[in-house]
C-alpha positions in Angstrom: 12.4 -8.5 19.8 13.4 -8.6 16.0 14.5 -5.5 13.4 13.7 -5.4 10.2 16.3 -7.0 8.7 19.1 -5.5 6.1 19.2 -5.6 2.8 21.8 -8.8 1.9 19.6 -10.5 5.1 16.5 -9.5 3.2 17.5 -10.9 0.0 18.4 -14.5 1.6 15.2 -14.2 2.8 13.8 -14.0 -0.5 16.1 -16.7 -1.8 14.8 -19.1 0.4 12.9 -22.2 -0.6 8.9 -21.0 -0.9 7.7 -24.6 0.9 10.2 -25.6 2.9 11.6 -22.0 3.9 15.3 -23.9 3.7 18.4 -20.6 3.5 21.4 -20.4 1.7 24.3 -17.9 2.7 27.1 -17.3 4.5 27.4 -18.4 8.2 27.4 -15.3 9.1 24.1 -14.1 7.0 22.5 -17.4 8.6 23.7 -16.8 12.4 22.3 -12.7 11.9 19.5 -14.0 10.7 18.9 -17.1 13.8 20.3 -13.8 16.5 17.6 -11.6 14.9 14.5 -14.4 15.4 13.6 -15.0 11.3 15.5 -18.0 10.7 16.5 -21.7 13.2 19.3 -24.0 12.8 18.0 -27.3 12.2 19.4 -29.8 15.1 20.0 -32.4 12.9 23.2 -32.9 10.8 23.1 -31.2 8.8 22.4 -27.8 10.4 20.7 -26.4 7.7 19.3 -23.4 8.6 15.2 -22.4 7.7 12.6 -19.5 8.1 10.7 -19.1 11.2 7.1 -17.6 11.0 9.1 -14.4 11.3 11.0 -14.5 8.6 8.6 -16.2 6.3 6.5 -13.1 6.8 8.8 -10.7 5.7 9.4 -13.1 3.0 5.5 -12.9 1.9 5.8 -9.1 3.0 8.8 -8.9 0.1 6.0 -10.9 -2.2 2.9 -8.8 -1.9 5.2 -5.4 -2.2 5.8 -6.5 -5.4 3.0 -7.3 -6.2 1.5 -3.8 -4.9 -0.9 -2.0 -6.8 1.2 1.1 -7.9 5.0 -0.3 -7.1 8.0 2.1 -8.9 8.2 -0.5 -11.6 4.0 -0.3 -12.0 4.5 3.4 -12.6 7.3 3.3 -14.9 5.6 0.4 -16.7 2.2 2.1 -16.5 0.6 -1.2 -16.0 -1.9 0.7 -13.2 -2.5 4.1 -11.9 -5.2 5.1 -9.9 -7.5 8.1 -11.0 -6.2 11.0 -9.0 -8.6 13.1 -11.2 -7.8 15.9 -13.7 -5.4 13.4 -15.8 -4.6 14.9 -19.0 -5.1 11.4 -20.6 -7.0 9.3 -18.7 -7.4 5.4 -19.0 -10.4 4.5 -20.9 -13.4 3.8 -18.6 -14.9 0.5 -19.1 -15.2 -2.6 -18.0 -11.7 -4.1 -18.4 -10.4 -0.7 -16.2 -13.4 -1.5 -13.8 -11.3 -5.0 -13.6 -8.3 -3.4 -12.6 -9.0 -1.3 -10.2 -10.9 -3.7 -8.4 -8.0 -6.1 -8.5 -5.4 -3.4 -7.7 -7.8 -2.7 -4.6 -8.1 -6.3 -3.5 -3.7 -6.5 -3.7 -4.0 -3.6 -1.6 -6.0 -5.5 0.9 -3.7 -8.5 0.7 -0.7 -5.9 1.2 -2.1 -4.9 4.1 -3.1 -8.3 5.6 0.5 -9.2 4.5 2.5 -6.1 6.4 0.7 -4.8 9.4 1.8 -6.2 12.1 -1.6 -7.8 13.4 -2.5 -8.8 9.8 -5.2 -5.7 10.1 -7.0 -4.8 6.7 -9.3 -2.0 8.1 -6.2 0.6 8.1 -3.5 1.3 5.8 0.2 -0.4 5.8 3.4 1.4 4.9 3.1 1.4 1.4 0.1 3.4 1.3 1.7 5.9 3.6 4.9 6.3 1.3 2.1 6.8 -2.0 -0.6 8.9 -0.4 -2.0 10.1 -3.3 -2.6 6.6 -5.1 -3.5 5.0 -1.9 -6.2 7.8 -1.1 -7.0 8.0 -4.9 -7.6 4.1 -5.4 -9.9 3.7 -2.3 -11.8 6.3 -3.5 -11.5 4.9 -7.5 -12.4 1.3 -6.2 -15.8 2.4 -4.1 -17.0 4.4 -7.7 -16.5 7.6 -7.0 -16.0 9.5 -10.3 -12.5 11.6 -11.1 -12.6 14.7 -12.4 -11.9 14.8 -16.4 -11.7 17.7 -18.9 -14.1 19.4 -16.7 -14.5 20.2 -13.1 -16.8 17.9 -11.9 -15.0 14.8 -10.0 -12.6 14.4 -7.0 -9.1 15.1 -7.3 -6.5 14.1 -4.9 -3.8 16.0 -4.7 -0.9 16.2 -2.0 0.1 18.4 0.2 3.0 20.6 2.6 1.7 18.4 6.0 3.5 14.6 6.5 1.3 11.8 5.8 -2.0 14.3 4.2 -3.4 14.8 0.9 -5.8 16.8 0.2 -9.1 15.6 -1.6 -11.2 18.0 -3.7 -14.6 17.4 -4.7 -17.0 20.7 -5.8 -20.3 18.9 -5.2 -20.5 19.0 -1.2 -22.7 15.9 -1.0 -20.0 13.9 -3.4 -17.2 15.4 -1.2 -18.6 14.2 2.3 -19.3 10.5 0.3 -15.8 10.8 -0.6 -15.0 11.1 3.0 -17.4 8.3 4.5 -15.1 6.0 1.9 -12.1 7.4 3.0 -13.0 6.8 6.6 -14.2 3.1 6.4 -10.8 2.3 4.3 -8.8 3.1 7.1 -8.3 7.1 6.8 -8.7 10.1 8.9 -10.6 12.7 7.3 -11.2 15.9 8.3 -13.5 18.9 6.1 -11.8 22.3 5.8 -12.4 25.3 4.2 -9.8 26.9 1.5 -8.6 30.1 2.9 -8.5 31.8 -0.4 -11.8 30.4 -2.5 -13.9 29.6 0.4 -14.3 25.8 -1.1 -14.6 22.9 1.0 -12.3 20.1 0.6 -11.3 17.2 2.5 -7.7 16.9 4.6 -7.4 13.0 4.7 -4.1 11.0 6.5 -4.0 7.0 7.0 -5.0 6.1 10.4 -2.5 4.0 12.7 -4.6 2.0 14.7 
């Protein structure tokens, strides 16, 4: 059994040498990281010490996050946001945002492949379920589904008071239950509710763990 490892573990990890997976650190760093299953001492003088499949996954893992499609430094960069619909200035649409969002959506695939634990791509990994609303906002972005603008018409995703739910809102009924077949084959649970107050149907959607 292995934990994921701590943070000065995790950054020899992601000091170590891309092809060859040879560490550098402390002895102690090394033997943690040998008692914990992601790295081996060689048994050859002399001794280095090098990744095991283990540890070169959470070294690819530590790759693809930052690479993910809406990281903390994406956002503060504004490199790429999904459409969550209702934007006060939303990205011109075209064919160079078409490109990105179907490139952000193919790093989420690769995110995925690269964190779950079975290398699964049908659900969503943990960085989808710490940024709900982009996750849920780019699979929807990515299949062509159209975000509200100025006006009403569009899906807007939005969050809400339950763990691991947002909320997806979408006036035209047969747009909202295509919203939900999308959600659904990306990997989400997707459930159609009524708003107590307006009577308008909306979907509750949450990623699906396996």
């Amino acid at each position: 059994m292995t934990r994921p490892p701590t943070a000065a573990q995790r950054r020899v990890i992601d000091a170590a040498d891309p092809v060859t997976g040879r560490l550098r650190g402390t002895e102690a760093q090394l033997a943690a990281l040998v008692k914990w299953g992601f790295a081996f001492r060689h048994p050859r003088p002399p001794h280095d010490h090098f990744l095991t499949p283990a540890g070169h996954r959470i070294r690819e893992a530590g790759e693809a996050e930052r690479a993910a499609p809406e990281s903390e430094a994406t956002a503060a960069g504004g490199v790429f946001a999904a459409r969550v619909g209702g934007e006060e200035e939303p990205p011109e649409a075209g064919p160079a945002r078409a490109r990105e969002v179907r490139s952000a959506w193919q790093g989420l695939l690769e995110l995925r492949r690269m964190t779950n634990p079975d290398g699964a791509v049908d659900r969503p990994c943990g960085w989808e379920r710490t940024h709900l609303v982009q996750a849920a906002a780019l699979a929807l972005e990515a299949a062509g589904h159209r975000p509200a603008g100025a006006d009403l018409a569009g899906y807007r995703v939005r969050a809400t008071p339950q763990p691991e739910a947002v909320a997806v809102h979408e006036p035209d009924t047969a747009a909202l239950r295509a919203c939900a077949a999308t959600l659904e084959s990306a990997g989400w649970q997707v459930g159609e509710h009524n708003d107590p107050r307006s009577r308008a149907r909306y979907l509750l959607a949450s990623p699906r763990r396996a």
